[in-house]
Every structure is written in structure tokens, then in C-alpha cells.
C-alpha positions in Angstrom: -22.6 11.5 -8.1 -23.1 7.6 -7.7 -20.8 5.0 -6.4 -18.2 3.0 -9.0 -18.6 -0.6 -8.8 -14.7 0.0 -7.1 -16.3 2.2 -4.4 -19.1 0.3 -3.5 -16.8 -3.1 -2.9 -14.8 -1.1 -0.5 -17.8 0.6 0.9 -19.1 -2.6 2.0 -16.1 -3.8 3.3 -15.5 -0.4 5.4 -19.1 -1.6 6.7 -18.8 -4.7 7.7 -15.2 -4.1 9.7 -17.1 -1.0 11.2 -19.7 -3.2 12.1 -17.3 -6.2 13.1 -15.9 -3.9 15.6 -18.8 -2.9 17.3 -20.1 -6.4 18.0 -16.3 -6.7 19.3 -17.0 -3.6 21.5 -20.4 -4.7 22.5 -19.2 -8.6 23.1 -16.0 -7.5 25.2 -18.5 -5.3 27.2 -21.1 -8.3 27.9 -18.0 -10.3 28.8 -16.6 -7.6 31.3 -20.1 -8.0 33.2 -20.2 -9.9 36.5 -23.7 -10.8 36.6 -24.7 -11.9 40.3 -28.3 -11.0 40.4 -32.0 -10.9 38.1 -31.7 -7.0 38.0 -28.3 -7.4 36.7 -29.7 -10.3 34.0 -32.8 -7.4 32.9 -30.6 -4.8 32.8 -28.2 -6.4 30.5 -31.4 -7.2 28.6 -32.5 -3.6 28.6 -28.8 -3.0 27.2 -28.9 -4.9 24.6 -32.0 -4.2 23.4 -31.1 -0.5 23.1 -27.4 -1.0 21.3 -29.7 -3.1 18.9 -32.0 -0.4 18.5 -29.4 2.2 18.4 -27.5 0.1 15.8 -30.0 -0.7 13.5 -30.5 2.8 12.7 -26.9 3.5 12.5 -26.1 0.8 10.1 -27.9 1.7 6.5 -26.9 0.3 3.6 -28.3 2.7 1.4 -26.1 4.4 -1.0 -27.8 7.7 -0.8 -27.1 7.2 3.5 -23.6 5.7 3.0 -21.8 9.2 3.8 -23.2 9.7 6.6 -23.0 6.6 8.1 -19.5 6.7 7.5 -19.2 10.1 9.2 -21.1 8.8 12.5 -18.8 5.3 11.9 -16.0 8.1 12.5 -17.3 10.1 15.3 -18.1 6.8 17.4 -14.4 5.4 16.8 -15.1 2.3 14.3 -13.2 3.9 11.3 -10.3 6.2 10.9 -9.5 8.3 8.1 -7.1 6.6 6.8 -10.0 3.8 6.2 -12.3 6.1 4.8 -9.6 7.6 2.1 -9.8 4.1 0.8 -13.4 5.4 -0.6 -11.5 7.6 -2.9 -13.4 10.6 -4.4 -16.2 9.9 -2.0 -13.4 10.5 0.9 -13.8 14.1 -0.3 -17.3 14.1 0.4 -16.9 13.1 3.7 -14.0 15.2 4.1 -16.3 18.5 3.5 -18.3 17.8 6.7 -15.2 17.1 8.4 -14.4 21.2 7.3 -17.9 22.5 7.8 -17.7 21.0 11.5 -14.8 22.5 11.9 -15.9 25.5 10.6 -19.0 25.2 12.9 -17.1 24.5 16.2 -14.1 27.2 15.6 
């Protein structure tokens, strides 16, 4: 089933706070750093370099990937259910891997 035009607004908007957050996560972490040496500067680099990486993947804007970003968006702390619910009856969707895990785990 595709996305209403009602859906897709809030999607994006569940996206970009998601995201928001993380580069609040990631810039409170940089800031936290007390950087007194060169191997301290590269292995900020190296940091950095990998959250990029790692969130570039994460972050796909593609409708048909859109659950499941919002699922690992979940599991990593940057939404809540109550946020997702706002997707309406694609909260259901999501909510059916929330049972199968469940499921899976019990």
C-alpha cells in the first residue's frame, strides 16, 4: 500500500527530527571530547567518518525503505512510538515487526 500525501508530510518530518537528533547526539559527543593530542585529532576523524558512513545508510528516503528506517530510528532511540503513531495506518506496519520481534525473542 503507498503513502497518502498526509503520510508522507509527516514521514518526512519524523525524518528530519530523527535525524536532527542524531547530529544533536553526535555534536554533544564531539563537544564532550577533550582533545590534547594528534592521535586524539585522527581518532575523532576516524569517528566521524564512520557515524557518516553508518548514517548514510541508515537514513533512506525511499518510500519502499521508509518502514524500516523507522523501525531502526526506534531501536537506536531517535523516535518513540508515540512519534511513529503519527504515521497512522503505516504505524500498523511497523507495529507488526514490533509483534514478530517479540514473537522471535519470547
Amino acid at each position: 500500500m503507498g503513502w497518502t500525501k498526509a503520510q508522507k508530510k509527516e514521514a518526512r518530518a519524523l525524518f528530519d527530527l530523527a535525524l536532527e537528533r542524531e547530529y544533536r547526539a553526535l555534536i554533544d559527543e564531539v563537544n564532550a571530547r577533550e582533545i590534547t593530542s594528534r592521535e586524539e585529532v585522527w581518532a575523532l576523524r576516524d569517528r566521524l567518518n564512520a557515524k557518516a558512513r553508518e548514517m548514510d545508510q541508515k537514513y533512506d528516503y525511499r518510500y519502499s525503505q521508509l518502514i524500516y528506517v523507522f523501525l531502526r530510528l526506534y531501536d537506536d532511540g531517535y523516535l518513540s512510538v508515540e512519534e511513529l503513531r503519527r504515521l497512522g495506518d503505516k504505524y500498523e506496519e511497523i507495529d507488526k515487526f514490533f509483534k514478530l520481534r517479540e514473537e522471535y525473542d519470547s
